[in-house]
C-alpha positions in Angstrom: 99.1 120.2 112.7 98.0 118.7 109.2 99.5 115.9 107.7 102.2 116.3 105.1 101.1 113.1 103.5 99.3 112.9 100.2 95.3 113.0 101.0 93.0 111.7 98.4 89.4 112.9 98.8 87.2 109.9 97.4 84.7 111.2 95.1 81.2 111.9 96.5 77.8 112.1 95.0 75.4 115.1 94.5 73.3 114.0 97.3 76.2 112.4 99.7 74.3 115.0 102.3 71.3 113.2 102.9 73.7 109.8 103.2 74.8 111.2 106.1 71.7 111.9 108.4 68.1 111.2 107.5 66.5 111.7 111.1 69.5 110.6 112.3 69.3 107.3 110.6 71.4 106.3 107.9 70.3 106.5 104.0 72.3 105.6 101.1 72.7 107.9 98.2 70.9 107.1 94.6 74.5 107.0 93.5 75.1 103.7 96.1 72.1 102.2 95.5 73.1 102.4 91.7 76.3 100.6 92.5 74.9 97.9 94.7 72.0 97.7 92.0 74.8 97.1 89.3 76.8 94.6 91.4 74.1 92.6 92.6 73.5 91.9 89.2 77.1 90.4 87.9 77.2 88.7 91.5 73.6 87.2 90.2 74.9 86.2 86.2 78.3 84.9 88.0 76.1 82.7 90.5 73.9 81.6 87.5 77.0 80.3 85.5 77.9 79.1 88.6 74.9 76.8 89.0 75.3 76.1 85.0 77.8 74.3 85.9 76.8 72.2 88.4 73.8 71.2 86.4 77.0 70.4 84.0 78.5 68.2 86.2 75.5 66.3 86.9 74.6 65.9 83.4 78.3 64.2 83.0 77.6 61.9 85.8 74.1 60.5 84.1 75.3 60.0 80.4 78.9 59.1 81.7 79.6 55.3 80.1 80.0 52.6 83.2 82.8 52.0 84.4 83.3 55.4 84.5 86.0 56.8 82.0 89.2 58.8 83.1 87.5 61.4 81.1 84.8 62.1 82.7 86.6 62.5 86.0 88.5 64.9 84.7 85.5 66.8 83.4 83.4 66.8 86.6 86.1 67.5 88.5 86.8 71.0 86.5 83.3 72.0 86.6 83.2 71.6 90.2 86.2 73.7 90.3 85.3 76.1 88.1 81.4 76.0 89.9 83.5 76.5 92.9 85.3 79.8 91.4 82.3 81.1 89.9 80.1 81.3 93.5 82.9 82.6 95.6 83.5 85.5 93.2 79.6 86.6 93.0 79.6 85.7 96.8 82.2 88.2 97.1 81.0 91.2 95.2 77.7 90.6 96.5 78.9 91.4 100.0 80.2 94.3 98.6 77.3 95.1 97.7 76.0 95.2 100.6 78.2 97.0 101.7 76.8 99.8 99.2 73.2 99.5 100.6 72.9 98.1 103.8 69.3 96.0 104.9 67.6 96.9 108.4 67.8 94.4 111.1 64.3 95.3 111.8 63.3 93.2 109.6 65.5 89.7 110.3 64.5 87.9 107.5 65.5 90.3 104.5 69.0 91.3 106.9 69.4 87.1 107.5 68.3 86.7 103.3 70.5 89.9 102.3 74.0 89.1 104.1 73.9 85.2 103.6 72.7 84.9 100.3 75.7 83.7 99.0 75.8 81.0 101.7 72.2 79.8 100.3 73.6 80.0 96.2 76.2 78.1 98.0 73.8 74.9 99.0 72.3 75.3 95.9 75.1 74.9 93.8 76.6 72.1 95.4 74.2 69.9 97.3 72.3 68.3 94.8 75.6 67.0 92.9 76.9 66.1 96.3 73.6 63.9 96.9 73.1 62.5 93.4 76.5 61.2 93.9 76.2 59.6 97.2 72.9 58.0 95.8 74.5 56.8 92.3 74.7 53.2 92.0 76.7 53.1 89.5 79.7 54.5 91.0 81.9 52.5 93.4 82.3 52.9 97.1 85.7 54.7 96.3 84.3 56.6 93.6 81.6 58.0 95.7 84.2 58.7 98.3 86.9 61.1 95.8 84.0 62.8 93.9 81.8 63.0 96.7 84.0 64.3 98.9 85.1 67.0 96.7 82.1 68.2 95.8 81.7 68.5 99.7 84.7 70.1 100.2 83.9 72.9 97.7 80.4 73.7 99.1 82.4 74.0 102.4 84.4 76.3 101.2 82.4 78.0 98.7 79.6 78.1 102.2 82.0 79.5 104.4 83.9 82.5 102.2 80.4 83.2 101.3 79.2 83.5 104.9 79.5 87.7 106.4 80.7 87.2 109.4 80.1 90.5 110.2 77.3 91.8 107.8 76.6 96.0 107.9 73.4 97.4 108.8 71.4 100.4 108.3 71.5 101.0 112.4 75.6 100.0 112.3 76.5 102.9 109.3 73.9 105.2 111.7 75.5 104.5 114.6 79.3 105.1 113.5 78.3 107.7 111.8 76.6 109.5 114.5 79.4 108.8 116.6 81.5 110.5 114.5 79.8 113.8 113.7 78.7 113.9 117.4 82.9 114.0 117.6 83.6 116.4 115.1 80.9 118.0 114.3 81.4 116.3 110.0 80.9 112.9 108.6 84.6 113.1 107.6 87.1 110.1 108.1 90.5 109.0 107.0 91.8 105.8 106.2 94.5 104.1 104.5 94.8 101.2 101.9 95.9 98.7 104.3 94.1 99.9 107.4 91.8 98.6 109.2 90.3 101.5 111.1 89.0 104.9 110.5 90.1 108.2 112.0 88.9 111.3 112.6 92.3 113.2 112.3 94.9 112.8 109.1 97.7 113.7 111.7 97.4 110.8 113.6 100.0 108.9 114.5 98.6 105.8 112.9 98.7 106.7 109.7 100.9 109.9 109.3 103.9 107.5 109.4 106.9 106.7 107.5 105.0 103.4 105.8 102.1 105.6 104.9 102.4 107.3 101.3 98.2 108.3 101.0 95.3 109.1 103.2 92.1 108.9 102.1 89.1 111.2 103.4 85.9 111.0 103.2 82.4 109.6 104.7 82.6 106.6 107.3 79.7 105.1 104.6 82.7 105.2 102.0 85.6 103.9 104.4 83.3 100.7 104.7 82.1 100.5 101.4 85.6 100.9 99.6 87.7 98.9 102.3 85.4 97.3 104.6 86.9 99.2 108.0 84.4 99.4 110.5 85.9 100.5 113.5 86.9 103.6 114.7 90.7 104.8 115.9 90.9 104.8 120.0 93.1 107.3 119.7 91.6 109.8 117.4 88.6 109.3 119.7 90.2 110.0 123.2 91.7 113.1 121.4 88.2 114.6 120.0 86.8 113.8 123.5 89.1 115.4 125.2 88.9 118.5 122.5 85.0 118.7 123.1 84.7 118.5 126.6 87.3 121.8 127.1 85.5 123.6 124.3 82.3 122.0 125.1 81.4 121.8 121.3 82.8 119.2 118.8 86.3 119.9 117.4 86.6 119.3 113.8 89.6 117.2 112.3 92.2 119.8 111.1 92.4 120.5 106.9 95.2 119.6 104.8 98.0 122.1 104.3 97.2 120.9 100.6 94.4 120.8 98.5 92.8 117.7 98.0 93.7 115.4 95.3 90.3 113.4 93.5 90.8 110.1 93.6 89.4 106.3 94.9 90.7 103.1 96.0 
C-alpha cells in the first residue's frame, strides 16, 4: 500500500546512474562536484573576510592610543564577533560541501584536511589575536583578561561548530548505498524535512503519519547531502529482509498512487 502523502522526487542529474555504483564504490556526479566546487568557494571568500577581520582587530590593538579608549573596545570587540560569524557560516557550508563530494579515508590526511578544515581556519582566525593580546604590554592585567578571554571564547566556539563530528566518506555513501540496493534492488530512499533517517518504503509508519505533510524520494547520496540523515530506518529494514528472504530476490519499495511532484528541500 502507497502512501497517500504528497512525495516530492528531488531532482537528479543526467548521470545520477553512475553516482550510484562505480564498481561498487561510490562516485559523485559532475553535477555534485559542481556544487561542492561552487560552495567551497563562498565557504573560502566567507573564511577570508573572516580572517580580514581578525587582522582588523589586531590592527586596532597596535595603533589603539594608551590607555586604551572605550572606542576601541567597542571596535575589537565587533570584529571579533563579526570574525566569529563569518567562520562559522563558511565552516558550515563547507561541511556541506562535503557532504556533496565526499574524500576517501584511504588517504587520512586529505579525509583529516577535508572534514576539519574549518576547525584549522578556525586557529587561524583566532589564535594570533588571542596571543598578541596576552603578550601586549600595554594592556592591563584585566584588560588582557575581558579581551583575551573573548577572543578565546570565540575560537572555542567558532573550533568546535566547525569540528564534523561525524564527517561522510566515499566508503560510508558506498556502503549505505549498497546496503540499500542490496535491499531493494534501487538506490531509492525517502525522507522527511525533520527526519533523521532514511527509508526504503513511503508507507512506513514513520513518516506516513498525521504530522507528516511531504516525503521526499530519492538517492541515499541526496538524503545526506540535502539533510544530513545518515542512517537507515530499522523498520523498513526488517520488512525488506523479511520480503527478500521469502522471495529470495530484493523487494522493491512500492510506487506512489500519484505521480511524483519535482521539487527539493
Amino acid at each position: 500500500m502507497a502512501t497517500d502523502k504528497k512525495v516530492i522526487h528531488v531532482e537528479e542529474g543526467e548521470s545520477t546512474p553512475t553516482q550510484q555504483r562505480t564498481q561498487n564504490v561510490f562516485v559523485p556526479t559532475p553535477e555534485s562536484k559542481g556544487k561542492a566546487t561552487q560552495l567551497r568557494l563562498i565557504a573560502g571568500i566567507l573564511w577570508f573576510l573572516g580572517i580580514c577581520a581578525e587582522v582588523g582587530a589586531i590592527l586596532v590593538l597596535l595603533k589603539s592610543s594608551k590607555p586604551i579608549e572605550t572606542s576601541t573596545w567597542v571596535w575589537m570587540i565587533a570584529l571579533i564577533v563579526v570574525d566569529l560569524v563569518l567562520v562559522i557560516i563558511g565552516s558550515q557550508i563547507w561541511k556541506r560541501a562535503n557532504r556533496f563530494d565526499p574524500a576517501s579515508e584511504k588517504d587520512q590526511f586529505r579525509f583529516f584536511i577535508q572534514n576539519q578544515l574549518g576547525v584549522i581556519i578556525s586557529v587561524i582566525a583566532f589564535l594570533p589575536l588571542v596571543i598578541l593580546i596576552f603578550v601586549n604590554k600595554d594592556l592591563s592585567g584585566k584588560q588582557k583578561g575581558i579581551l583575551g578571554g573573548i577572543a578565546a571564547i570565540a575560537l572555542i566556539i567558532a573550533g568546535v561548530t566547525s569540528a564534523d563530528f561525524n564527517p561522510p566518506s566515499v566508503e560510508q555513501y558506498t556502503q549505505q548505498t549498497n546496503r540499500v540496493t542490496d535491499l531493494t534492488g534501487a538506490n531509492h530512499v525517502y525522507w522527511t524535512k525533520s527526519g533523521t533517517k532514511y527509508h526504503l518504503y513511503d508507507d512506513c509508519p514513520h513518516i506516513n503519519s498525521k504530522k507528516t505533510d511531504q516525503i521526499f524520494e530519492g538517492t541515499v547520496a541526496q538524503a545526506r547531502e540535502l539533510k544530513n540523515i545518515t542512517e537507515l530506518c530499522k523498520t523498513c529494514e526488517s520488512r525488506a529482509e523479511k520480503g527478500k528472504a521469502l522471495n529470495g530476490t530484493p523487494v522493491p519499495a512500492p510506487q506512489p498512487a500519484t505521480n511524483p511532484q519535482s521539487g527539493g528541500n
